[in-house]
C-alpha positions as CSV (number, residue, x, y, z in Angstrom):
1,X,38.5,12.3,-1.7
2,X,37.4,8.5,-1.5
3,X,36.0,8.9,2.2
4,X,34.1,11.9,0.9
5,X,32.8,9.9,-2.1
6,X,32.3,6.6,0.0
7,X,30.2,9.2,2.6
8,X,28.2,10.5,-0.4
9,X,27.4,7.3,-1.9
10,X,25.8,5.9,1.5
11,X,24.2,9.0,2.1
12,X,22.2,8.6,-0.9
13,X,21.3,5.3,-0.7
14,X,19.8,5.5,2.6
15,X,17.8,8.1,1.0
16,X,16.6,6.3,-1.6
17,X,15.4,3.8,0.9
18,X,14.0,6.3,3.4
19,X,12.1,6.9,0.3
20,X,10.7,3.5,-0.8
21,X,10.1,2.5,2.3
22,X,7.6,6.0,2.7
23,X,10.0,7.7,4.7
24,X,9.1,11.0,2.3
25,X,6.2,13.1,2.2
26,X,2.7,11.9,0.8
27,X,1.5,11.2,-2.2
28,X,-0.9,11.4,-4.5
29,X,-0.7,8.1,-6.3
30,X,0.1,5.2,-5.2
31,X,2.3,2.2,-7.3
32,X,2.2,-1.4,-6.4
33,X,3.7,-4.5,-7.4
34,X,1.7,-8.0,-6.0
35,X,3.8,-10.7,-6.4
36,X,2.4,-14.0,-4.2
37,X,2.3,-13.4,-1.9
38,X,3.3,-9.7,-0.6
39,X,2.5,-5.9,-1.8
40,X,5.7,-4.1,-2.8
41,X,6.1,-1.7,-1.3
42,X,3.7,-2.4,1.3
43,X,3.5,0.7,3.0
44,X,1.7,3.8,1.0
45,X,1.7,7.9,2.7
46,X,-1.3,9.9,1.4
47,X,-2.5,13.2,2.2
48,X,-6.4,13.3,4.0
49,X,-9.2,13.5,1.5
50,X,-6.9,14.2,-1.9
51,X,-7.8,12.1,-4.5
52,X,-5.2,9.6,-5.1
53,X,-4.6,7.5,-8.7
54,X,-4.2,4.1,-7.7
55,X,-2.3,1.3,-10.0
56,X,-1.3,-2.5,-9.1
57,X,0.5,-4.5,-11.6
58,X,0.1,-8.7,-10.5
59,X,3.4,-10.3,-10.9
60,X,1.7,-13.1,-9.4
61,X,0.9,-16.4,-10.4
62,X,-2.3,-16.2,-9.1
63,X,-6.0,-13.6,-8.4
64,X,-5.0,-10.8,-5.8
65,X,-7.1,-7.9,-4.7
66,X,-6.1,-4.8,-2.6
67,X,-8.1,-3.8,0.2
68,X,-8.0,-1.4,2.3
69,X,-9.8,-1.3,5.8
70,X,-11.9,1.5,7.4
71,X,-10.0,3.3,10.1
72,X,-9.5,0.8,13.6
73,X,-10.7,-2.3,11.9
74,X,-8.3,-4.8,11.2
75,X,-8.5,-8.2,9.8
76,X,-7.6,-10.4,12.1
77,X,-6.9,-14.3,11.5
78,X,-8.4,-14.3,7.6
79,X,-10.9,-12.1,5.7
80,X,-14.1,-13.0,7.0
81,X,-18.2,-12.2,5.6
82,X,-18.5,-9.5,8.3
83,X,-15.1,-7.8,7.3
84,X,-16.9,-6.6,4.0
85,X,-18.9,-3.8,6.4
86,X,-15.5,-2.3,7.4
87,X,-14.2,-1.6,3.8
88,X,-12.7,1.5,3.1
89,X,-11.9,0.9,-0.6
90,X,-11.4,-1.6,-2.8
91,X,-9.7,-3.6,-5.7
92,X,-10.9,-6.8,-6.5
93,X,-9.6,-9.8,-8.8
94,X,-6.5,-8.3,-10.4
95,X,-5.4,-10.9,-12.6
96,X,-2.3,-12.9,-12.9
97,X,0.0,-11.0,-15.5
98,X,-2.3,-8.3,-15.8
99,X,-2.3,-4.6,-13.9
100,X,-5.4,-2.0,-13.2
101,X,-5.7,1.8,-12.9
102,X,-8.4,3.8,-11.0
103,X,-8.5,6.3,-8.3
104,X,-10.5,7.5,-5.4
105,X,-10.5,9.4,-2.4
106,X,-8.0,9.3,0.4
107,X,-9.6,9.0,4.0
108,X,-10.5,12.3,5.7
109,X,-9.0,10.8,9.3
110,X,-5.4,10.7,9.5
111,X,-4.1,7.1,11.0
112,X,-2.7,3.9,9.5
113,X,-4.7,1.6,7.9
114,X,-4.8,-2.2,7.0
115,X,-4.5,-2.7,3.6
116,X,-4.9,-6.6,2.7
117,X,-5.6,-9.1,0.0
118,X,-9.1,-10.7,0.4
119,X,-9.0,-14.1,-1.2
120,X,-9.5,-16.7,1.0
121,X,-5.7,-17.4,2.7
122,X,-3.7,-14.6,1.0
123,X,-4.1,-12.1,4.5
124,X,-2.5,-15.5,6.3
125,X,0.0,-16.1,3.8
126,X,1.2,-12.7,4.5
127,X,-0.8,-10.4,2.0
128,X,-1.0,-7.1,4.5
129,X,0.3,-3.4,4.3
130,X,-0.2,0.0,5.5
131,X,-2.0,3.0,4.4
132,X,-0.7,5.8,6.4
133,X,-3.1,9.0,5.8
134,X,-1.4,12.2,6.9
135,X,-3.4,15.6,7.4
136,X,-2.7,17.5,4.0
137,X,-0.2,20.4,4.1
138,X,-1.5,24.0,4.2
């Protein structure tokens, strides 16, 4: 009865963090924590062209913003000027303390996108994450 118990209790743990880490299906909202400097969890799963409620709390001491990047163009280095163009959606100056809602629409192309924080040395202090956009199910 303990090994069985023991089994069950590992079972579901890797489960829950299957889950957290986006192991599960896709979703139509997406939760964040930004503490400085990382997005937890950093990875999101949404279905193509759904629209998706987006809300950030800043656990932060300091401004953060969520970006996320069009399909194939990644920051590289820091957020530059010519980066703006290749904007997918955005989030900008969520205060220290505070949290935002608001939604919009999921890309159309499936693929992984870069989802960063734009202030000036956040992305190279380690501010990055995923958007992984899955076709929707039928």
């Amino acid at each position: 009865m303990k090994k069985v118990l023991t089994l069950f209790i590992l079972l579901l743990g890797l489960s829950l963090a299957g889950a957290a880490c986006g192991g599960g299906g896709p979703s139509k909202s997406i939760r964040v924590t930004i503490n400085d400097f990382a997005f937890s969890p950093n990875t999101f799963k949404v279905p193509a062209g759904e629209q998706i409620s987006f809300s950030a709390s800043n656990n932060g001491a300091v401004q953060h913003d969520f970006i996320i990047m069009n399909l194939g163009h990644d920051v590289q280095g820091q957020f530059k000027e010519e980066d703006k163009a290749n904007v997918y959606w955005k989030k900008e100056f969520i205060e220290p303390g505070g949290s935002v809602t608001d939604t919009f629409t999921a890309p159309g192309e499936p693929g992984e996108y870069q989802v960063i924080c734009g202030i000036a040395g956040h992305f190279q202090a380690g501010m990055i994450g995923k958007l992984v956009v899955v076709a929707p199910s039928p």
